[in-house]
C-alpha positions in Angstrom: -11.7 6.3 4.5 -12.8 7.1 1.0 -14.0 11.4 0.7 -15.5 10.4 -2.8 -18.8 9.0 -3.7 -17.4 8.0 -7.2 -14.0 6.6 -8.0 -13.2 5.5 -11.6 -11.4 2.0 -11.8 -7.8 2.5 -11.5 -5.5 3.6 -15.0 -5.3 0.1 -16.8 -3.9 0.8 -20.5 -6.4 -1.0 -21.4 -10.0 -0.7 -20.6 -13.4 -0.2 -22.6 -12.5 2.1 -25.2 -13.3 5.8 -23.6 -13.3 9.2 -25.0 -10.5 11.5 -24.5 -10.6 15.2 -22.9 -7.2 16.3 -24.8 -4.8 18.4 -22.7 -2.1 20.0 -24.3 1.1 21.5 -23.3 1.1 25.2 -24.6 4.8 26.4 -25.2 6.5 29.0 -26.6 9.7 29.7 -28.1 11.8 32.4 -30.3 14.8 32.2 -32.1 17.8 33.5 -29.5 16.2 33.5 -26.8 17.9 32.8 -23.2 16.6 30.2 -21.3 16.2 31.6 -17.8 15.7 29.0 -14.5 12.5 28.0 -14.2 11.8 29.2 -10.6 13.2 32.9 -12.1 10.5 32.3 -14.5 7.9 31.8 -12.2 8.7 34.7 -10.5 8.4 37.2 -13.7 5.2 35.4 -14.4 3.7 36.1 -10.5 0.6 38.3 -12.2 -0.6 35.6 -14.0 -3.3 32.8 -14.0 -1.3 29.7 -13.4 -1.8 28.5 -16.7 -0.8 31.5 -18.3 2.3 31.7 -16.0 2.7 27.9 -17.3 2.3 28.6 -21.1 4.2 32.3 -20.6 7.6 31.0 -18.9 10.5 30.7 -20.8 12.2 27.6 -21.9 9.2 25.8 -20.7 9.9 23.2 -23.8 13.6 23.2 -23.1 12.2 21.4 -19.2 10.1 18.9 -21.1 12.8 17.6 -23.1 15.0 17.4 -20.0 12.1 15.7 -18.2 11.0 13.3 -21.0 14.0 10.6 -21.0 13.1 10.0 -17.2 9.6 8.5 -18.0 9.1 5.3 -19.8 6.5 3.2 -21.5 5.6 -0.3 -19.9 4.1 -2.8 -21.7 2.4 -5.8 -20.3 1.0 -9.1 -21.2 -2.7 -7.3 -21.7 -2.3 -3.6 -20.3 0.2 -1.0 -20.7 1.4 2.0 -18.3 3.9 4.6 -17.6 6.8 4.8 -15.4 10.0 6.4 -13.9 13.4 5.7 -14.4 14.9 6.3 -10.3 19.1 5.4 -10.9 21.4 4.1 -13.5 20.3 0.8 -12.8 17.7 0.3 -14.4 15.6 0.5 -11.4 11.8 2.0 -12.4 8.8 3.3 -10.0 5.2 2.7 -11.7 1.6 2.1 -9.7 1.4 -1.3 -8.6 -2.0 -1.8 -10.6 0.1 -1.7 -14.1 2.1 -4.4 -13.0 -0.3 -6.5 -11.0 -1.0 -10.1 -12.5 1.8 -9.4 -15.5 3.9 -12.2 -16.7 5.9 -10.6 -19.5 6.9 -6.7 -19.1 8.9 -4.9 -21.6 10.1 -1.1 -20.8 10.3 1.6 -24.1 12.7 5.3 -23.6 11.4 8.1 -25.2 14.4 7.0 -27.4 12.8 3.8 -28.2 15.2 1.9 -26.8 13.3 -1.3 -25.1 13.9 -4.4 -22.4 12.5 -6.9 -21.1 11.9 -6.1 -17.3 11.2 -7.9 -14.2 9.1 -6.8 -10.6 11.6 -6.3 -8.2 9.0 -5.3 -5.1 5.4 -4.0 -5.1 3.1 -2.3 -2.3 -0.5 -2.8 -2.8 -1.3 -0.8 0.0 0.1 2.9 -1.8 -0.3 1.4 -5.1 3.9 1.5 -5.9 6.0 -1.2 -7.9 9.7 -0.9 -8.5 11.1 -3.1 -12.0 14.1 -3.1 -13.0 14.9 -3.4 -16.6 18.5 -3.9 -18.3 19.9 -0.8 -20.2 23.5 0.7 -20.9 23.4 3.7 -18.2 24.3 6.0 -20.4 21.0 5.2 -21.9 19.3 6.3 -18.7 18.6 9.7 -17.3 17.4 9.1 -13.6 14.8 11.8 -12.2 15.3 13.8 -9.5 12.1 13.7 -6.4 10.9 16.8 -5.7 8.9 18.0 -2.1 6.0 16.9 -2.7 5.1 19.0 0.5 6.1 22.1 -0.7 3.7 21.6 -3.6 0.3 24.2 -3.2 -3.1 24.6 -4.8 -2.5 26.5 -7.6 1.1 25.4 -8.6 1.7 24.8 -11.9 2.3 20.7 -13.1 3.1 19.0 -16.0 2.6 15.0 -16.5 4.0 12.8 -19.1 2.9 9.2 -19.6 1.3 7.6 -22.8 -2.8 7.7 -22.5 -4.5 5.7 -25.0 -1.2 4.1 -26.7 0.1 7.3 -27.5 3.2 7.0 -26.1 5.3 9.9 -24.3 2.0 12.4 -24.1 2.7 15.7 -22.7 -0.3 17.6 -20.7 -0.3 20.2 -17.8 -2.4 21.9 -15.3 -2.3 22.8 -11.9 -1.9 21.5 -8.5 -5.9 21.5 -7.9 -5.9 20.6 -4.2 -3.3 18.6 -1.5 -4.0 16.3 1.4 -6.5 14.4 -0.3 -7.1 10.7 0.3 -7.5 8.2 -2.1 -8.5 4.6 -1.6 -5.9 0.9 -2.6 -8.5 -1.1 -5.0 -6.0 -4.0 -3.2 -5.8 -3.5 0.4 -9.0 -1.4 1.2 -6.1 0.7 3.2 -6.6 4.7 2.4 -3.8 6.0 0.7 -3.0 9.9 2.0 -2.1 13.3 1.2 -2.4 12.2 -2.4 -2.0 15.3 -4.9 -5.2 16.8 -6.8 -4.3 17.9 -10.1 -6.4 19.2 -13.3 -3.9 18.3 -16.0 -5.6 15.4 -18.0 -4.8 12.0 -17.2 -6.2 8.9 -18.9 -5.9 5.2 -19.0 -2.0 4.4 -20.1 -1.1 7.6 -17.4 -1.0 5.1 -15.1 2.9 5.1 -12.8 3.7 7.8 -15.3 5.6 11.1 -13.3 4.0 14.3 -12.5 6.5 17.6 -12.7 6.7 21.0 -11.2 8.2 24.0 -13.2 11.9 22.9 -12.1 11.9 19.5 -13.9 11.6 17.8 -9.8 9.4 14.9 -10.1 6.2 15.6 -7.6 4.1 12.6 -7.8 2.9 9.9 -9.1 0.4 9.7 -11.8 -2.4 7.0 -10.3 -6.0 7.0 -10.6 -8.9 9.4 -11.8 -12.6 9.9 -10.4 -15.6 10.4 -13.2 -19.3 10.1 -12.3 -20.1 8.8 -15.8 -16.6 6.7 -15.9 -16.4 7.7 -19.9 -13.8 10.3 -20.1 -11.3 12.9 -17.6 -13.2 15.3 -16.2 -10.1 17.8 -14.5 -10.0 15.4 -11.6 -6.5 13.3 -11.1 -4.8 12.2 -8.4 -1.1 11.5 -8.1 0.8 9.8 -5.3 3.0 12.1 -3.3 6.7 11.8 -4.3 7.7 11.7 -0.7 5.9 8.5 -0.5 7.8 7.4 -3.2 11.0 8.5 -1.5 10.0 6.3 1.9 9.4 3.0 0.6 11.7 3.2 -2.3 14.9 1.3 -0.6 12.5 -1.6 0.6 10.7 -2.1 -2.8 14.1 -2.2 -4.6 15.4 -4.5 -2.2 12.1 -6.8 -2.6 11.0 -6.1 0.9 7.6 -6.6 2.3 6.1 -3.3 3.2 3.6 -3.1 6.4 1.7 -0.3 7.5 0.8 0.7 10.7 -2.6 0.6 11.4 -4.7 1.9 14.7 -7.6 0.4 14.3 -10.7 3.4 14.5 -13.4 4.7 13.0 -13.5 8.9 14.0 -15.7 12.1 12.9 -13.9 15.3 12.9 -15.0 17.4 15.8 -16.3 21.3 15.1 -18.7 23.6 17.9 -21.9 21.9 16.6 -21.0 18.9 17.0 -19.4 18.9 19.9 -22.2 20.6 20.9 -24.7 17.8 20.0 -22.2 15.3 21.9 -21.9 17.2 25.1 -18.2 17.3 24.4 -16.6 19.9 26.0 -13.6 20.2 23.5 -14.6 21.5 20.2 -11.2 20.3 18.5 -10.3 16.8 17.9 -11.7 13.5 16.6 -14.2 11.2 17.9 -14.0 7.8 18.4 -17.3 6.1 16.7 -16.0 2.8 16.4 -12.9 0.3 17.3 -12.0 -2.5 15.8 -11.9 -6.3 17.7 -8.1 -6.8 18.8 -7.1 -3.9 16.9 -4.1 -1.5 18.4 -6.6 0.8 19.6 -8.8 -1.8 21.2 -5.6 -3.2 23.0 -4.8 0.5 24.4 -8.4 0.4 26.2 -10.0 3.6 23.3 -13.7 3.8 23.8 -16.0 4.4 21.2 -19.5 5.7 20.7 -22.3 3.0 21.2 -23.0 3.3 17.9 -25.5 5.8 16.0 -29.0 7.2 16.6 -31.9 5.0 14.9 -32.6 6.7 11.6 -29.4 8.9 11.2 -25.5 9.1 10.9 -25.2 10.8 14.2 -23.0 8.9 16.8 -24.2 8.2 20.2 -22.4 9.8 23.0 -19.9 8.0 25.1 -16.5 7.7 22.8 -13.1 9.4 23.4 -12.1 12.5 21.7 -8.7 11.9 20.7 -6.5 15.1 21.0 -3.1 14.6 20.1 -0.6 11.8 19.3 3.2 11.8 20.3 2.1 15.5 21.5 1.3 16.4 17.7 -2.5 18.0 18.3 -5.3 16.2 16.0 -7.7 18.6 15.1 -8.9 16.1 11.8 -8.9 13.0 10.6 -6.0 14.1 8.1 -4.2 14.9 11.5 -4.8 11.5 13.2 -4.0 9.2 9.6 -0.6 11.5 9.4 0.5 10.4 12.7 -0.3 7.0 12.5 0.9 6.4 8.9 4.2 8.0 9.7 4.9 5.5 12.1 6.2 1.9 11.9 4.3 -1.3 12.5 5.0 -2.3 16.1 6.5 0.9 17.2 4.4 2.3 20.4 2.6 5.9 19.9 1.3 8.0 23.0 -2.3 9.1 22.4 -3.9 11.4 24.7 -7.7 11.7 24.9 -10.2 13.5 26.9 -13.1 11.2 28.4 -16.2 12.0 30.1 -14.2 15.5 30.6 -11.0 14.1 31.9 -7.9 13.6 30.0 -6.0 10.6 29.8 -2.6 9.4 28.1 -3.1 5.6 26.6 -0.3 3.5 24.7 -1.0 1.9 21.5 1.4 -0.5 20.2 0.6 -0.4 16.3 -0.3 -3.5 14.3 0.3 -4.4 10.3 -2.8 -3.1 8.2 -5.5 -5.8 8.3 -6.9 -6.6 4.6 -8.8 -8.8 6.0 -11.3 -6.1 7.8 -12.2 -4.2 4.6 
């Protein structure tokens, strides 16, 4: 499920010329100074604005040139993106959209170094590619993946990529807001707990890394959303580096990646609503629709009988699903969560309360269906 009304097209390197919202990275340095940690920075910085406490830290410039030989410069046969370099080698994570349809890819370090490269394994369905290009390993500097689930509104982030052909672009920002869900332009699958960020981000961006203040790579830089599609507006997304961290092994090895799917259509449940349904619960989500020989079909979960002429309200009759492997659901965040961290054909115990009465069902999850867009 999409949350947005408007959604840019993906970060091609190349795309009708647009105009550029510049973002800079404001540093600071004197002559003899001591570079202290960066999370000892932060905290002397605590009073204030992010971006201050950003600009303000020390050795802030000293991280960026650690970071910097981790992120690399693809180059395709009619686009161009970003990327990270994982191991010695030669193994690099991008978006699967700079690689997609590429016959010829060549891989730049900040050093200028270059080689040819090749797509080792791709997953449409969280927009990820792993290539692997051919280097000395002293030549590469592998990053190190951060939490991405540590990471909070307000935390201060730092991307490098090369927007517009300007190759090895430093901007920052913040962590704008976490949990959010962005949709594959591939699969039609949702893509969750994707990272919000306000540092700028423009076409060439694309696969590039996004930083925290310790140098830990966070995300991945993958998609922006603009009303007028002309120019970034503060609003980025990255791809959570625990993601990354999942499905990295398969992708290197050139694995197929499935994910789980359940097979429902759900609206959060608050008093109001509940309310309006003649739900007793107020907490949970409710079943509007099931999908034909889906998991949740085959586990016997009723839905609504659809929605009331002339509105988006559902009809009464569907289950309230309450919890999943005994995690509650309270959201659809809750529910996609459960179901995404689970593996295709494993079976997940979902409880859910029915005309009043509870009742445990057994879903036995199936791959994601592209075909049911």
């Amino acid at each position: 499920m999409n949350e947005r009304r408007w959604t840019t097209p993906l970060l091609l390197g190349v795309v009708v010329v647009l105009s550029m919202l510049v973002g800079g990275l404001v540093a600071t340095r004197s002559a003899g100074h001591t570079v202290a940690p960066a999370a000892a920075a932060r905290a002397d910085a605590t009073t204030l604005s992010p971006i201050a406490a950003f600009a303000a830290t020390p050795g802030i410039a000293d991280v960026v040139d650690r970071s910097k030989p981790s992120a690399v410069l693809i180059t395709g046969t009619n686009s161009s993106g970003s990327g990270l370099v994982v191991d010695k080698e030669g193994n690099i994570v991008t978006n699967y959209h700079v690689v997609e349809g590429q016959t010829t890819l060549k891989v730049t370090l900040a050093d200028g170094t270059a080689s040819v490269a090749r797509v080792l394994g791709t997953d449409p369905g969280t927009d990820l590619a792993v290539i692997k290009a051919v280097f000395l390993p002293e030549k590469l500097v592998p990053a190190k993946l951060g939490d991405s689930d540590l990471m909070r509104p307000g935390d201060a982030v730092f991307a490098i990529g090369s927007p517009f052909d300007q190759p090895f672009t430093v901007t920052s920002g913040i962590i704008s807001a976490i949990g959010r869900t962005t949709q594959s332009s591939f699969t039609g699958r949702s893509i969750r707990d994707v990272l919000q960020i306000d540092a700028a981000v423009n076409p060439g961006n694309s696969g590039g890394p996004l930083f925290n203040l310790d140098g830990e790579v966070v995300g991945i830089n993958s998609s922006i959303e603009n009303p007028s599609g002309r120019f970034f507006v503060g609003l980025g997304f990255a791809i959570p580096s625990n993601a990354v961290k999942r499905f990295l092994p398969a992708l290197i090895a050139g694995q197929e990646i499935k994910h789980p799917q359940l097979g429902v259509s759900v609206l959060a449940l608050d008093a109001v609503i509940a309310g309006d349904l003649g739900i007793t619960t107020e907490r949970g989500v409710y079943v509007t629709t099931v999908q034909p020989a889906s998991a949740a079909a085959r586990a016997g979960i009723v839905a609504s009988g659809g929605v009331i002429r002339g509105t988006r309200t559902p009809t009464k009759g569907g289950d309230v699903i309450t919890s999943i492997n005994g995690q509650p659901v309270m959201n659809f965040r809750d529910l996609a969560r459960a179901i995404d961290t689970a593996d295709v054909g494993s079976a997940v115990r979902i409880v859910v309360e029915r005309n009043g009465q509870q009742l445990t069902l057994s879903a036995t999850l199936q791959p994601w269906d592209m075909t049911a867009r």
